[in-house]
VEXLUMVEX-220071 format. One line per field, with one value per residue (C-alpha): residue in one letter; z, x, y. Coordinates in nm, 2 decimals, m for minus. Example, Ala and Ser with C-alpha at 12.3 -4.5 7.8 and 13.67 -1.06 7.14 Angstrom:
2
res = (A, S)
z = (0.78, 0.71)
x = (1.23, 1.37)
y = (m0.45, m0.11)
***
This chain:
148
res = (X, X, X, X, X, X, X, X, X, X, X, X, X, X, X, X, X, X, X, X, X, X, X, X, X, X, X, X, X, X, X, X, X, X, X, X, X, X, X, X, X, X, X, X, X, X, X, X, X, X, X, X, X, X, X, X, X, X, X, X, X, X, X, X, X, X, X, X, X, X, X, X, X, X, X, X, X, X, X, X, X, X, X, X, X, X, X, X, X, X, X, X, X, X, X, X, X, X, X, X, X, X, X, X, X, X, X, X, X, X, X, X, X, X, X, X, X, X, X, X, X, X, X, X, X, X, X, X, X, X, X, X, X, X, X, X, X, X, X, X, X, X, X, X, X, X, X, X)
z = (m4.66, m4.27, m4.23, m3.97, m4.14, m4.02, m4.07, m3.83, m3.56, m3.76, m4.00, m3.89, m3.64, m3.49, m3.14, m2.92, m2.59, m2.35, m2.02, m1.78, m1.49, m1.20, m0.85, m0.55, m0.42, m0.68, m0.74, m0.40, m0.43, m0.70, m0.59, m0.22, m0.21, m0.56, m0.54, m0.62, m0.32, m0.07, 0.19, 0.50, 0.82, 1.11, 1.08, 0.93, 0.55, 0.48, 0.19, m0.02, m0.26, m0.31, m0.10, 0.16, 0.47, 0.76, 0.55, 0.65, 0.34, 0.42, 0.17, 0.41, 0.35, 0.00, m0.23, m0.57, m0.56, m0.34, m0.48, m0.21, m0.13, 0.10, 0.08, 0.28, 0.19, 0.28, 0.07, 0.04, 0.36, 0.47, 0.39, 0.00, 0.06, m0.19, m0.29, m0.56, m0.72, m1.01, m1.10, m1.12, m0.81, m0.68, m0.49, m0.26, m0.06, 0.30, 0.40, 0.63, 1.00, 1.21, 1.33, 1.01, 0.81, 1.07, 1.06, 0.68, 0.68, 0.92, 0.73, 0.41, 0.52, 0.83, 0.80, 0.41, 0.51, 0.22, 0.45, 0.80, 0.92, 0.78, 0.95, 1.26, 1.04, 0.86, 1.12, 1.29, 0.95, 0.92, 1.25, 1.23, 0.90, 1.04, 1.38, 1.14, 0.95, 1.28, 1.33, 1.64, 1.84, 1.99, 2.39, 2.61, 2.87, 3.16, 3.42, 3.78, 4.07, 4.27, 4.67, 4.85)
x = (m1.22, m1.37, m1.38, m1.11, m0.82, m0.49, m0.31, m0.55, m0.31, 0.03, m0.10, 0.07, m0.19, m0.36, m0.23, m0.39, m0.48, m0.55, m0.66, m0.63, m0.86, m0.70, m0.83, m0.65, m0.56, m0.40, m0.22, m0.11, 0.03, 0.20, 0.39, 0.40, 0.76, 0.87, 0.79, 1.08, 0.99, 1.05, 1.32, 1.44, 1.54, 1.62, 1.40, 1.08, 0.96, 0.87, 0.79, 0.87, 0.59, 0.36, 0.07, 0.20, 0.07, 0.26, 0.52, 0.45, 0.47, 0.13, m0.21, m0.37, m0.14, m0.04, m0.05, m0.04, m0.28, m0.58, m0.92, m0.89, m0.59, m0.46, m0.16, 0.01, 0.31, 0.47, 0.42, 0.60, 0.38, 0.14, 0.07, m0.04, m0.35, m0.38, m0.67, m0.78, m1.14, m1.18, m0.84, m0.76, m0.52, m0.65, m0.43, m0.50, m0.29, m0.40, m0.20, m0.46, m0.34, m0.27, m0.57, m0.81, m0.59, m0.61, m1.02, m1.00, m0.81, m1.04, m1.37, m1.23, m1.12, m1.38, m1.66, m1.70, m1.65, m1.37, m1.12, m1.16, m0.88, m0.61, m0.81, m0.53, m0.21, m0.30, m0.36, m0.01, 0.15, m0.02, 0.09, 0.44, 0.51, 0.33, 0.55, 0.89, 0.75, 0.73, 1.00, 1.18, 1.27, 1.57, 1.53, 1.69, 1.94, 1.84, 2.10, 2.07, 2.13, 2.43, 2.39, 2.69)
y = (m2.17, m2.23, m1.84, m1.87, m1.57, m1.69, m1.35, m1.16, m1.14, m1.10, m0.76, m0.48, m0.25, m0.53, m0.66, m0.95, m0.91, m1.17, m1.09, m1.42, m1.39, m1.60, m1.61, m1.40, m1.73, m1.89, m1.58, m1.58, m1.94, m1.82, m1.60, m1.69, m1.80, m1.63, m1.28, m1.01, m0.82, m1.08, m1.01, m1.28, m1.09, m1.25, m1.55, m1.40, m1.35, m0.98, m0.80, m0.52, m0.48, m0.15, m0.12, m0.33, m0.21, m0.40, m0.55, m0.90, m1.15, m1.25, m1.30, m1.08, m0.74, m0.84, m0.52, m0.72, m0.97, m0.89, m0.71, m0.45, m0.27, 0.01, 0.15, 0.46, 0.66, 0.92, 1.30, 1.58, 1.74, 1.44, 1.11, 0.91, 0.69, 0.45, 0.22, m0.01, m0.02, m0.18, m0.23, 0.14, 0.27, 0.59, 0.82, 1.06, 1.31, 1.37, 1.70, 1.87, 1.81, 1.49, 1.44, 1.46, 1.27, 0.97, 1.03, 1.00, 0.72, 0.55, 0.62, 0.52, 0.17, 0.09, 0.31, 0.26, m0.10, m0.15, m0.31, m0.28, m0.53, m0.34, 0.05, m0.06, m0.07, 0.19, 0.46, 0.30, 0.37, 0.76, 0.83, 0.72, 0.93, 1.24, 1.21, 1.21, 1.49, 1.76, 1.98, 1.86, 2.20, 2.24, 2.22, 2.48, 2.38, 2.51, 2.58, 2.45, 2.65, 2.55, 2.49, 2.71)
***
């Protein structure tokens, strides 16, 4: 016997896993053109996938395949930041006013330096859901004076 068991992996209780390490890029050319979440419009490739900021099937706002992600959803009251460290997502809810939540959002992508290209489309995305969010109020009609 070499010392090599061959029914390791088929008892009952064991299970293999194999974690395959592959590059962001060849991830990306992977699934550049074969992802699930693509969608054509009008010309132009966009995408559908979690933690895409702008939508754009690009390498650069890819949510699947890039080390660092942000991602921004909307909440119940508020907006879902979501960022990757380490492979774990971490969520957080940012329901405490407008303005905080954009100065949040800003320090943890540029002034942590974790991914200051996407701070932009971010804050575009934050503001967008917190403007659909507000109550619209109902404007009076006022009535004009006639001229005699």
């Amino acid at each position: 016997s070499s010392g090599i068991n061959a029914e390791w992996p088929l008892r009952p209780g064991y299970k293999l896993y194999f974690e395959v390490i592959m590059s962001a890029d060849l991830q990306w050319s992977i699934i550049r053109k074969s992802s699930c979440f693509i969608v054509k419009s009008l010309g132009t490739t966009l995408s559908r996938e979690p933690n895409n900021i702008s939508g754009k099937n690009s390498f650069k706002s890819n949510g699947l395949v890039n080390k660092h992600v942000v991602g921004i959803k909307a909440a119940d009251k508020g907006v879902t930041m979501t960022t990757k460290s380490k492979g774990h997502l971490t969520t957080t809810t940012l329901s405490r006013g407008g303005r905080r939540t954009i100065k949040t959002i800003r320090a943890a992508t540029s002034g942590s330096h974790y991914r200051p290209d996407l701070t932009d489309a971010s804050v575009r995305k934050a503001t967008a859901i917190i403007r659909s969010q507000k109550n619209k109020s109902a404007t009076k009609r006022r009535s004009r004076k006639y001229k005699n």
